[in-house]
C-alpha positions in Angstrom: -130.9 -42.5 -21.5 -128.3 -43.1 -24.4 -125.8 -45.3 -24.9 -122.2 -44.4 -24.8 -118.6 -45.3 -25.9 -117.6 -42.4 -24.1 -115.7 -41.7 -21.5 -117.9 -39.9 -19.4 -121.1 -42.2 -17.9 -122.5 -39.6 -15.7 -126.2 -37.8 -17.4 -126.6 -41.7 -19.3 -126.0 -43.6 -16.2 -128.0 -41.3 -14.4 -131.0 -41.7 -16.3 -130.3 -45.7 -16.6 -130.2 -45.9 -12.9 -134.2 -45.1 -12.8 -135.1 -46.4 -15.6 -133.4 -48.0 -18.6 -135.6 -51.6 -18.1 -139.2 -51.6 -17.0 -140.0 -52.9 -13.6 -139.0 -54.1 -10.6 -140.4 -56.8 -7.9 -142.7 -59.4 -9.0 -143.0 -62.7 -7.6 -141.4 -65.2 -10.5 -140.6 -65.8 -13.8 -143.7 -65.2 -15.8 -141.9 -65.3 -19.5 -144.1 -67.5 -20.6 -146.8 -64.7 -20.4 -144.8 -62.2 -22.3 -145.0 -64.2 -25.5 -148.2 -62.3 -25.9 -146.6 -59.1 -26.1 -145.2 -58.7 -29.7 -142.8 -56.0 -30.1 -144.3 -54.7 -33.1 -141.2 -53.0 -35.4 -143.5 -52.4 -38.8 -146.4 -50.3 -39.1 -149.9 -52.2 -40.1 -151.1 -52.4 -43.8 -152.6 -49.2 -44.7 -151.5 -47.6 -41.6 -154.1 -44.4 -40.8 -152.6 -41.1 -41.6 -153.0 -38.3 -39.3 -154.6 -37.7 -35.8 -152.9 -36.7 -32.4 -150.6 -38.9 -30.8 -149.8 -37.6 -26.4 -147.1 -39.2 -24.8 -146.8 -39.0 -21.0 -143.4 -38.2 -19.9 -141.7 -37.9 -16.1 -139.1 -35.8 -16.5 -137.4 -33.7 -19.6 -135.0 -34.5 -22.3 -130.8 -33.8 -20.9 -130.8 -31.0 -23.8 -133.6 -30.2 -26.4 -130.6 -29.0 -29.2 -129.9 -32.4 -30.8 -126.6 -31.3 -31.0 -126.1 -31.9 -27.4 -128.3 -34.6 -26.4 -127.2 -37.8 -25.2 -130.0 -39.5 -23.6 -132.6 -42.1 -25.1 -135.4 -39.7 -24.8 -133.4 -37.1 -26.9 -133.0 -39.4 -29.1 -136.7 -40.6 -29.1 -137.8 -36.8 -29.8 -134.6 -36.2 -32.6 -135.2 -39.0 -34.6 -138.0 -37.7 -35.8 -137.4 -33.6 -36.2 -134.1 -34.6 -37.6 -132.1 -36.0 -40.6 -128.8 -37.4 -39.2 -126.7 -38.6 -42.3 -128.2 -42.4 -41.5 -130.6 -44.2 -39.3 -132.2 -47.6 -38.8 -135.7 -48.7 -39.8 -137.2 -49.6 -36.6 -137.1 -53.6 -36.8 -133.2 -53.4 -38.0 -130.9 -52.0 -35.0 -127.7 -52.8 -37.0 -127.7 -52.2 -40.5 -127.7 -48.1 -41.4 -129.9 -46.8 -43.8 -129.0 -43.7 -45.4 -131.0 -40.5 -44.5 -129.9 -37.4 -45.1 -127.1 -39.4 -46.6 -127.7 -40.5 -50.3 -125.6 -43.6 -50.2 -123.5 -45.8 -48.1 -120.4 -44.1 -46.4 -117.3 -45.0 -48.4 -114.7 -45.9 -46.5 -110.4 -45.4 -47.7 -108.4 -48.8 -47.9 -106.3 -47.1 -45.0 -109.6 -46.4 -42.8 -108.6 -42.9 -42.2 -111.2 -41.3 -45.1 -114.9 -41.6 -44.9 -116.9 -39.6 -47.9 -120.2 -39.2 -47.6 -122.4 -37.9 -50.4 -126.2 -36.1 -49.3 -129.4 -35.9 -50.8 -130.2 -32.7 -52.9 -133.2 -30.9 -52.1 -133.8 -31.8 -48.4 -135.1 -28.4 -46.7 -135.3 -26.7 -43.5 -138.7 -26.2 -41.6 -140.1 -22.7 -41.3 -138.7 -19.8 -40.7 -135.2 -20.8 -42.5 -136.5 -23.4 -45.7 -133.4 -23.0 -47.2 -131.8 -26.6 -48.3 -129.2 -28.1 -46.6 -125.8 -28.1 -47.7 -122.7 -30.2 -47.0 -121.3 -27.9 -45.2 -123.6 -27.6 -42.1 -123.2 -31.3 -41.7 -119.6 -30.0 -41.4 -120.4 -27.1 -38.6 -123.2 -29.8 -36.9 -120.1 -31.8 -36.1 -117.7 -29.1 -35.1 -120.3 -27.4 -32.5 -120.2 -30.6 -30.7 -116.7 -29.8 -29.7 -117.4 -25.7 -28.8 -117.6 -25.2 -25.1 -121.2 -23.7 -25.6 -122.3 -27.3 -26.8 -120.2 -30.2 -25.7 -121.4 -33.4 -26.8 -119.8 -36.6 -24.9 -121.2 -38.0 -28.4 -119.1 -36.1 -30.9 -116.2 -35.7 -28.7 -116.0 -39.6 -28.4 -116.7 -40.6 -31.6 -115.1 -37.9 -34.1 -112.0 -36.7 -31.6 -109.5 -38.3 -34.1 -110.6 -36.2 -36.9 -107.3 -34.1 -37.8 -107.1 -30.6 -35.7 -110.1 -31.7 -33.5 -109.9 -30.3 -30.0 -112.9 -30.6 -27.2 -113.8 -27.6 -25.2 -113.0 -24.8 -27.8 -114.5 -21.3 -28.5 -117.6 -21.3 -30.9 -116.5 -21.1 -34.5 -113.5 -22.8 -34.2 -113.5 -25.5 -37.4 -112.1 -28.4 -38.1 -109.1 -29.2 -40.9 -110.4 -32.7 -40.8 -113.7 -32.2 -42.1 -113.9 -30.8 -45.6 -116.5 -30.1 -48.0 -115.2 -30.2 -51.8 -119.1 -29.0 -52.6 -122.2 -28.5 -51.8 -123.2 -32.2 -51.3 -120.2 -34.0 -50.4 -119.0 -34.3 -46.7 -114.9 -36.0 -46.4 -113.4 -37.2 -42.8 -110.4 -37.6 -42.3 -109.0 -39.0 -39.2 -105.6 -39.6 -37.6 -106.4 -43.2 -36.5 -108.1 -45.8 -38.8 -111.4 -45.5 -37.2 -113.7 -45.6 -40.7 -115.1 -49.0 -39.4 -116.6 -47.5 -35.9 -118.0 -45.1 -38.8 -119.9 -47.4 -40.9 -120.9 -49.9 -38.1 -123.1 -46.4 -37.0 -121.0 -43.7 -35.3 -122.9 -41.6 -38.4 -126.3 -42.3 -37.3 -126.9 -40.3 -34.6 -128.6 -36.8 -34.0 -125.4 -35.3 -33.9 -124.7 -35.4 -37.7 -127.6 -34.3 -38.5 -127.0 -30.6 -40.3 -127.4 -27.3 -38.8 -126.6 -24.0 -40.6 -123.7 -21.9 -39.3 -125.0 -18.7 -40.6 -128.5 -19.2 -38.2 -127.3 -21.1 -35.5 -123.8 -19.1 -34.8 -125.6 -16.4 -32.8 -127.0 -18.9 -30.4 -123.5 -21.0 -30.3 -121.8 -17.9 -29.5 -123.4 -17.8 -26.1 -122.1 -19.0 -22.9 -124.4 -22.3 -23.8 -125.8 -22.7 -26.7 -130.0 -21.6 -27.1 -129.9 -22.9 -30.5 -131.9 -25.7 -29.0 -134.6 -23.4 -28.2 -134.6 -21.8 -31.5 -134.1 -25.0 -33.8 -134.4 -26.2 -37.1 -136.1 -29.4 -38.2 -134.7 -31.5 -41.0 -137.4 -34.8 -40.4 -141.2 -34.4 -41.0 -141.9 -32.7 -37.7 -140.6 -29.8 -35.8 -140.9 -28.5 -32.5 -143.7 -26.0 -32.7 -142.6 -22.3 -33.3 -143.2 -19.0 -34.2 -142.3 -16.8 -36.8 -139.0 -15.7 -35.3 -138.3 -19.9 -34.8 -138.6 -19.6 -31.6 -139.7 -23.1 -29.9 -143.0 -22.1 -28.7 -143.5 -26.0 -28.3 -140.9 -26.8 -26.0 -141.5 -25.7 -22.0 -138.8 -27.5 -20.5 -140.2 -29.9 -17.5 -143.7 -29.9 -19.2 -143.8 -29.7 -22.4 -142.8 -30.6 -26.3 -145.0 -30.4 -28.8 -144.3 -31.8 -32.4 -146.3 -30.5 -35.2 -145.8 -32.0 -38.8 -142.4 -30.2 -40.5 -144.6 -28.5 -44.3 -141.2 -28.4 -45.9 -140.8 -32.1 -45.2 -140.3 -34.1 -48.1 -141.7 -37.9 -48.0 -140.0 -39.2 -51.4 -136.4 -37.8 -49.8 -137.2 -40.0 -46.5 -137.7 -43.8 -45.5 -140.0 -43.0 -42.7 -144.0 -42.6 -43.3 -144.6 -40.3 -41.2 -148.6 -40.8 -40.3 -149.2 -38.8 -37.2 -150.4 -34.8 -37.4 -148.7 -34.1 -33.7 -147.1 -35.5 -31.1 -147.7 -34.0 -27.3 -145.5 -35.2 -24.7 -146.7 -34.1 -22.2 -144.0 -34.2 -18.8 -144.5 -33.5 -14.9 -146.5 -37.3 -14.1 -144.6 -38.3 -11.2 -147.4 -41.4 -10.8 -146.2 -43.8 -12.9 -148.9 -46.0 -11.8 -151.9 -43.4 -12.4 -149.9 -42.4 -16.2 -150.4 -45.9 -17.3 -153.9 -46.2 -16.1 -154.8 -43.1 -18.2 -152.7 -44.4 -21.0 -154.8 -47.6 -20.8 -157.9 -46.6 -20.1 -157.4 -43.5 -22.7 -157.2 -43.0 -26.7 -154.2 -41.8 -28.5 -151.7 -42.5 -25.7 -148.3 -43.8 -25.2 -145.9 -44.0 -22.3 -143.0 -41.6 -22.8 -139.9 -42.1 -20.1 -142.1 -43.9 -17.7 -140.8 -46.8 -15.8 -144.2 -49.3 -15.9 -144.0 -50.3 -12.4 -144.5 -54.3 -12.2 -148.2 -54.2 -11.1 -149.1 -52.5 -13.8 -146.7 -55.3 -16.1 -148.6 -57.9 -15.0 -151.9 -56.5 -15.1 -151.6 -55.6 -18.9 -150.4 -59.3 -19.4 -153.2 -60.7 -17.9 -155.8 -58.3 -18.6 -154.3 -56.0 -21.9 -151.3 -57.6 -23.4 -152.0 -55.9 -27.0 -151.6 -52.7 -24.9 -147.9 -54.1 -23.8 -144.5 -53.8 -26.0 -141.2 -55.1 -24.5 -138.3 -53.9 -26.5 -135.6 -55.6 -26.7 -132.7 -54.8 -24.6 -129.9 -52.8 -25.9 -127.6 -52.8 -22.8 -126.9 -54.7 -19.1 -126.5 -54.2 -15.9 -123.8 -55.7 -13.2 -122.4 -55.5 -10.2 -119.0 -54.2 -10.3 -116.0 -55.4 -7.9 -113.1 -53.0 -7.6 -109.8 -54.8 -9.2 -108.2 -52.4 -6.9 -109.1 -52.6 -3.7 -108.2 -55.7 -1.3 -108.8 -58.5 -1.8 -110.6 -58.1 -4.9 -107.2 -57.8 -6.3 -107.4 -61.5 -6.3 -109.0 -62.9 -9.1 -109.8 -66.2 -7.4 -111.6 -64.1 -4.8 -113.7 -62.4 -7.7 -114.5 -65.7 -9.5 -115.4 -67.1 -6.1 -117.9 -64.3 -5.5 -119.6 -64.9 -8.8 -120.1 -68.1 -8.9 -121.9 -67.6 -5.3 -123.7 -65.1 -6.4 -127.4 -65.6 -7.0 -128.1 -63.7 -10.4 -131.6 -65.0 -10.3 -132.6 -63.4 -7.5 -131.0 -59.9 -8.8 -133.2 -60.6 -11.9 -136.4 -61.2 -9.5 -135.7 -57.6 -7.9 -136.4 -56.1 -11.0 -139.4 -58.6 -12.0 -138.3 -61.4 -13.1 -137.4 -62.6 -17.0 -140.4 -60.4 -18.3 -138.4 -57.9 -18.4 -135.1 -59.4 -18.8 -133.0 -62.1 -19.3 -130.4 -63.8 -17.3 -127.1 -61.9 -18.2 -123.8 -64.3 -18.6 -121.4 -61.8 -20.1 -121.2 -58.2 -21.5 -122.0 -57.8 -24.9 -125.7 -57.3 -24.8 -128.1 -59.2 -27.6 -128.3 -57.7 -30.9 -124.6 -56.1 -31.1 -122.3 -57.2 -33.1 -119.9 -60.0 -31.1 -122.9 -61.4 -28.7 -123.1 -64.5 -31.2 -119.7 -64.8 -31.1 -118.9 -64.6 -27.8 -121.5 -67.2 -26.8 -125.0 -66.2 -26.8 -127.3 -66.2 -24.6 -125.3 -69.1 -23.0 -122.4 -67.1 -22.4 -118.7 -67.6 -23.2 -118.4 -70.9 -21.2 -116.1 -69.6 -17.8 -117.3 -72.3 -15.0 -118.1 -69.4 -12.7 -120.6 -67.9 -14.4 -123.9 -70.4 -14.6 -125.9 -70.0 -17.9 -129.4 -70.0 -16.0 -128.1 -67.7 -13.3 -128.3 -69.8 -10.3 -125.5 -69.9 -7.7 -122.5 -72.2 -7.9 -121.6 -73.3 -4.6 -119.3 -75.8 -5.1 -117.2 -73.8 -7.9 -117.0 -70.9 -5.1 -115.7 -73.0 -2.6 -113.2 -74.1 -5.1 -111.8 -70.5 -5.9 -111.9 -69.7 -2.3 -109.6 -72.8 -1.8 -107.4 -71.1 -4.4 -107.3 -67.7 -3.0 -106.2 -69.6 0.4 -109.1 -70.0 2.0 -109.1 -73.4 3.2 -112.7 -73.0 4.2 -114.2 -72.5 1.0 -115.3 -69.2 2.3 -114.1 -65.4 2.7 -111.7 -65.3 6.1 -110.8 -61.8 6.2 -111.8 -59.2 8.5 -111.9 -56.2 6.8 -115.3 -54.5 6.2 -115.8 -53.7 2.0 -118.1 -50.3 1.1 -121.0 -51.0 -1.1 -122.7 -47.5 -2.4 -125.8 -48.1 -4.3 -128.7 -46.4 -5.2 -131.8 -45.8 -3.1 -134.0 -46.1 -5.6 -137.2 -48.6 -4.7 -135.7 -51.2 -7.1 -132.0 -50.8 -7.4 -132.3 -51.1 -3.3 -133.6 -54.6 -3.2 -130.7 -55.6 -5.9 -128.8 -54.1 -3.6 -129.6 -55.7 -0.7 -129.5 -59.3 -2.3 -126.3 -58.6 -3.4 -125.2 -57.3 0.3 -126.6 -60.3 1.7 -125.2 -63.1 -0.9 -121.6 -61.7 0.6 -121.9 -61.7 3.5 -123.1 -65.6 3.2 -119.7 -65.8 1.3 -117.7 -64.2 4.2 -117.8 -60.6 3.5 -118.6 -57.5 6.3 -120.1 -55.1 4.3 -120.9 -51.3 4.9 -123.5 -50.6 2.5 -125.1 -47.1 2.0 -127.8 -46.1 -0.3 -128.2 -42.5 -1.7 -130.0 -41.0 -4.6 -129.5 -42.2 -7.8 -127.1 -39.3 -9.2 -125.1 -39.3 -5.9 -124.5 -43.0 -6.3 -122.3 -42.0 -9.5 -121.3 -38.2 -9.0 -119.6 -38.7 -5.7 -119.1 -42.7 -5.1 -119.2 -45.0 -8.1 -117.9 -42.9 -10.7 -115.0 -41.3 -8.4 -111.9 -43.7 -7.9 -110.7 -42.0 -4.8 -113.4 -42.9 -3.5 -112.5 -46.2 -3.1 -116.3 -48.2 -3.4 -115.6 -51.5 -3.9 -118.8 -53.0 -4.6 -121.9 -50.9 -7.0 -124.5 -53.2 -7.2 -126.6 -50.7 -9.2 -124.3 -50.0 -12.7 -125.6 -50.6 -16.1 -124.4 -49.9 -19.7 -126.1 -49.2 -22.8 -125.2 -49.0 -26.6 -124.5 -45.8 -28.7 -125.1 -48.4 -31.5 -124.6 -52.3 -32.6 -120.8 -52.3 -32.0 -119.0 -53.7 -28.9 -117.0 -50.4 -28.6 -119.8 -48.9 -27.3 -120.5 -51.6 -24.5 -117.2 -52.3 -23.6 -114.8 -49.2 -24.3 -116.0 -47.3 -21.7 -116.3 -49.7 -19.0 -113.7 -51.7 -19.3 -110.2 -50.1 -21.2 -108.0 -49.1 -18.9 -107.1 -45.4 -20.8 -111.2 -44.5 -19.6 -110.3 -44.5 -16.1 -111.0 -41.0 -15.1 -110.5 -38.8 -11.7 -114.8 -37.7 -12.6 -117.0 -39.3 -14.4 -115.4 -43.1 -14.5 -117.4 -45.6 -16.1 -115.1 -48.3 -15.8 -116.2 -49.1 -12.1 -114.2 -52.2 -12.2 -111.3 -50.1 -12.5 -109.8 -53.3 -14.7 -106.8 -52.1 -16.3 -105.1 -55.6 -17.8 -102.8 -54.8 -20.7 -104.2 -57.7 -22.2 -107.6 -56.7 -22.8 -106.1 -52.9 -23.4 -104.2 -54.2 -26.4 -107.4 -56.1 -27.9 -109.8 -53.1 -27.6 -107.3 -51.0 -29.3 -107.1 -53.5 -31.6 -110.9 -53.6 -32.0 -111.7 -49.9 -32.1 -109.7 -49.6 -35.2 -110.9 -52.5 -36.7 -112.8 -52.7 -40.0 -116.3 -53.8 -40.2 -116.7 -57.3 -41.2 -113.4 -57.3 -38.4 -114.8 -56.0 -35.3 -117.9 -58.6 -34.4 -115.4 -61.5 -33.9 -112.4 -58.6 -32.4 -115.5 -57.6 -29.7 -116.1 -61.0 -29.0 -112.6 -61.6 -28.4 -112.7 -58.7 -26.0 -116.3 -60.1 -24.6 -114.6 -63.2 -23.4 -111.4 -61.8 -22.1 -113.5 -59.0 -19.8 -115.6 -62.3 -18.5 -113.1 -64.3 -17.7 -110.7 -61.3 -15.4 -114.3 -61.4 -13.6 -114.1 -58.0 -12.8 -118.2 -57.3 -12.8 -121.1 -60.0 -12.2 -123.5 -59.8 -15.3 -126.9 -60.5 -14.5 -129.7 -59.1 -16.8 -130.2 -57.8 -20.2 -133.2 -55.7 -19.4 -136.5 -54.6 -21.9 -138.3 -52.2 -21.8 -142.0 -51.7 -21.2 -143.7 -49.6 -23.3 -147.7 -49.1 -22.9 -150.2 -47.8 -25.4 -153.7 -46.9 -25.6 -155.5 -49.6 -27.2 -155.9 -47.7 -30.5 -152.3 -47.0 -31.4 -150.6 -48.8 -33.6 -147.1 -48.3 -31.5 -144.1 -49.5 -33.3 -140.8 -50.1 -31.4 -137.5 -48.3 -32.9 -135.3 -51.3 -32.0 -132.0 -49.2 -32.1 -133.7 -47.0 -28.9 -135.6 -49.7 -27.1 -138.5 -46.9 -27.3 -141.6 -46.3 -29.5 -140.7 -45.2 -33.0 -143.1 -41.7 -33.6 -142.1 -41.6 -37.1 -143.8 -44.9 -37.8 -146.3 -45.3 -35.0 -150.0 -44.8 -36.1 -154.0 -44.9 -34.8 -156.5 -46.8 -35.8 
C-alpha cells in the first residue's frame, strides 16, 4: 500500500481498501487508552545486535524488483535491501537524508536541473560486488519507463525529464538524464519541477541504482525477472545463490532477508542490528497471527490488519506490545460533481454537514485508530498546518469534532431549493462500495445518513478490487457515491495527496482516482501552480489548494487512520514514520 501522486490509484487503492489503518468496529472512543502506546521512532541505547527477526505477512509484495513496486509493503522490504539516492530516519517523515546520495540535491535557479552527487565506494551484494556508479542510478530510472517494468512511480514523478516516454522497449534511455562521471547524476526537466524533487520525489526505491550490464537480460523480457534475480545496495539482501538467483523470495509465502557482507555501515545512516528477517506470508487469521506474535519471541506483524479485538486487548492487557503509526493518508466519501444533483454544490455541502463522521470513524474503531478527518491534507505533510490543523480550514459544513450539523444542512437544502430543508427528488443515486467486513458498515452508515437527508439509494457491495476496477475508478460508470476511497502519500508534499484525486487533467477512462470527478479551473490553475512550486513555496501553495478542494465539497473527509503494528514483547520495534510500518533497518531484540 503506497502512496501516490499518480494518475493511476488502482494496485495502491486496492491494497488501502483492506488495510491501510488498523481496525474496524469497536464500541467508542477509547483514545485515552492509546496514550500508552508510544510509537517508538529511535532504537534503545545500546540496541542488541543480531538475532532473527519473523514477520507474519497475509498476502505478497505488488512486485519484489524495487523498480516496480508501489505498495507500502514494497516499500517496507526495499528500504532496507536498497540505497535510493535519499531516505528518512524513521522519526522524521519530511526532511530527506542522503543515502546513496552524498549530499543534498542541488537544485537550478530555473528548477529545471537537479545534480546529484553519490557516495564512492557503496557496493553491490554477492554475486555482482562491483560499486555502484552514476550511471545505473541513470538506467534504475529509465527502466521505470520500459514496458517490461512500468512504474506508476517513475512515470509520475520523472515524466518531464527531456525525451521521457512511458511504455517503451527496454534499453531505450533518456536525453534528460546525464552522467558527466562516475559519481554525478544531472536532471533535467522540461517543467520546473526541482522542488517536487527535493521535497522527496528522490527518496524512493525507484532511484535506487541498478546496473545495466546485469539487469538488461532480465529487462529485456516480456516483464522484467530482474526482481527475482536482484541486487542489494542496503545491509540486507534477499537470500540467493551463487548464480543471484533469489532463493529467498517464494512469492505468496516467503522472503527472507539475510545481512548484505558487502554492506558498508560507515557509508549508511541506518544500524542495521538484525542477522535476518523472515516474513513469513499465507496467515489468513489475522486474529490467530497476532496471538502468536504476542504470545511468541522475535515477532512482528507484517501486512496484517489487527482486527479491533485484538486492539483492545493489547491496550488493556499488552500495550508495550502495541505501536500506532501515525497516519500518512485519509479516507472519504466521494460525491460525483457530475452526476445530478450533485452538480449542485449546495446539495453537496448540505450532505456534509448531515453527515455523521463520527459514526464512519466508530466503523473502523473509533479515534484509536484515527482521528476525525476535516479536510484533505493528512497530518505531517507539508500544508496540513497551514490549511488548519486538525481543526480544519474553517467551512461551516464541515464540524471540527465530526458530529452532524443539522441545522447548517437544512440551510443548504433551503439554498439548493428545497424548502424543506431536506432532499425532494426522486431519483435513486448508486453507491458501489466494498464488501469488506469494515468498509461495509462505513458503508452502510453512510447509506443510511442519506437516506435520512432525502436520498433513495441503490447501494451494492463487491470485493474490494471490483469496487475500483469496474465502478469507482471507471467514469462511465456513473457511481455517484464510494463510501469506501482513501488516499495516501508518496511523501510529505500535498502533490501527492491531492494531484491525483482532485486535478481535473487526472481524470481517466481506467484507473481514475479523482472519484469526485471535480474539474474547477480554479483549483486546476492552483495545483499547477503548486506542482511546480519551489520548496519553501509549496506548503502554503498546498494549503491554498487544501482549502479550495474543501470548500467545492466534492468528498466528505472523515478520518486520518494509524496503523496497528504488534510485536512480540522482546523486540525493540521502531516505526519508519514516512511508511506508517515497522522500520527493519532499525528495529532490534532484547
Amino acid at each position: 500500500m503506497r502512496r501516490s501522486a499518480r494518475t493511476t490509484g488502482v494496485a495502491l487503492l486496492a491494497v488501502l481498501s483492506i488495510g491501510l489503518a488498523a481496525c474496524g468496529g469497536g464500541d467508542g472512543d477509547s483514545g485515552g487508552d492509546a496514550k500508552k502506546t508510544a510509537t517508538e521512532n529511535t532504537p534503545p541505547k545500546n540496541a542488541k545486535v543480531g538475532g532473527k527477526l519473523t514477520a507474519l505477512w497475509t498476502g505478497d509484495v505488488d512486485f519484489i524488483d524495487c523498480g516496480r513496486t508501489y505498495f507500502q509493503m514494497g516499500l517496507f522490504i526495499c528500504s532496507a535491501t536498497q540505497k535510493s539516492l535519499y531516505s528518512y530516519k524513521p522519526d522524521d517523515p519530511v526532511n530527506m537524508v542522503p543515502d546513496l546520495a552524498e549530499g543534498a540535491p542541488e537544485v537550478s535557479e530555473d528548477g529545471k536541473t537537479v545534480t546529484i552527487k553519490i557516495k564512492q565506494g557503496v557496493k553491490y551484494s554477492p554475486p555482482y560486488n562491483e560499486e555502484v556508479k552514476a550511471a545505473d542510478v541513470k538506467y534504475a530510472i529509465e527502466r521505470g519507463f520500459f514496458n517490461s517494468v512500468a512504474n506508476g512511480f517513475t512515470t509520475s514523478y520523472f515524466s518531464d525529464l527531456e525525451g521521457a516516454k512511458v511504455g517503451v522497449d527496454s534499453g531505450t534511455t533518456i536525453k534528460g538524464i546525464t552522467t558527466p562521471d562516475d559519481y554525478t547524476v544531472v536532471l533535467k526537466f522540461k517543467r520546473p519541477v526541482g522542488g517536487v524533487m527535493a521535497a522527496g520525489a528522490l527518496a524512493y526505491p525507484a532511484t535506487a541504482p541498478v546496473p545495466e550490464k546485469y539487469a538488461k537480460k532480465f529487462d529485456a523480457e516480456p516483464q522484467t525477472t530482474y526482481g527475482e534475480n536482484q541486487l542489494a545496495t542496503g545491509p540486507y539482501m534477499i537470500k540467493n545463490d551463487a548464480s543471484g538467483k533469489a532463493i529467498g523470495y517464494d512469492p505468496g509465502k516467503r522472503i527472507q532477508l539475510v545481512r548484505n557482507p558487502n554492506w558498508d555501515k560507515s557509508l549508511d545512516f541506518r544500524p542495521a542490528y538484525l542477522d535476518e528477517i523472515d516474513n513469513l506470508q499465507g496467515n489468513d487469521d489475522a486474529g490467530i497471527a497476532i496471538r502468536r506474535i504476542v504470545d511468541n519471541e522475535g515477532m512482528i506483524s507484517g501486512d496484517l490488519t489487527v482486527p479491533p479485538e485484538n486492539v483492545k486487548q493489547a491496550l488493556d492487557n499488552t500495550p508495550d506490545q502495541l505501536k500506532l503509526a501515525p497516519p500518512i493518508g485519509g479516507r472519504w466519501v466521494s460525491l460525483n460533481t457530475t452526476i445530478k444533483p450533485f452538480d449542485d454544490i449546495n446539495v453537496r455541502k448540505a450532505i456534509i454537514a448531515g453527515m455523521d463522521r463520527n459514526a464512519l470513524v466508530l466503523t473502523r474503531g473509533g479515534t484509536t485508530v484515527g482521528d476525525v478527518a476535516t479536510h484533505f491534507l493528512p497530518p505531517g505533510t507539508a500544508g496540513f498546518d497551514q490549511a488548519g490543523g486538525m481543526k480544519g480550514t474553517g467551512v461551516d459544513f464541515i464540524s471540527p469534532d465530526g458530529k452532524p450539523l443539522p441545522e447548517v444542512s437544512a440551510k443548504y437544502f433551503k439554498a439548493a431549493g428545497y424548502a424543506s430543508g431536506k432532499y425532494e427528488g426522486t431519483e435513486k443515486l448508486l453507491m458501489v462500495g466494498s464488501n469488506a467486513t469494515v468498509p461495509a458498515k462505513t458503508a452502510e452508515v453512510v447509506k443510511d445518513s442519506l437516506e435520512k437527508m432525502g436520498f433513495q439509494v441503490t447501494m451494492r457491495l463487491v470485493a474490494p478490487q471490483t469496487m475500483y476496477t469496474r465502478y469507482c475508478n471507471v467514469p462511465k460508470a456513473e457511481v455517484a457515491v464510494c463510501p469506501n476511497v482513501g488516499w495516501i502519500r508518496d511523501f510529505a508534499d500535498g502533490q501527492t495527496m491531492l494531484a491525483p484525486t482532485f486535478a481535473g487533467k487526472n481524470i481517466l477512462p481506467q484507473g481514475n482516482s479523482n472519484w469526485s470527478e471535480l474539474d474547477d479551473p480554479k483549483i486546476n490553475e492552483a495545483i499547477d501552480k503548486a506542482e511546480v512550486a519551489p520548496v519553501k513555496e509549496r506548503a502554503q501553495l498546498w494549503a491554498e489548494v487544501d482549502r479550495m478542494v474543501t470548500e467545492s465539497a466534492a468528498a466528505i473527509p472523515w478520518i486520518w487512520d494509524k496503523q496497528a503494528l504488534i510485536q512480540s514483547a522482546n523486540v525493540n520495534g521502531v516505526v519508519a514514520e514516512y511508511n506508517s510500518q515497522w522500520d527493519l533497518a532499525f528495529t532490534s531484540l532484547k
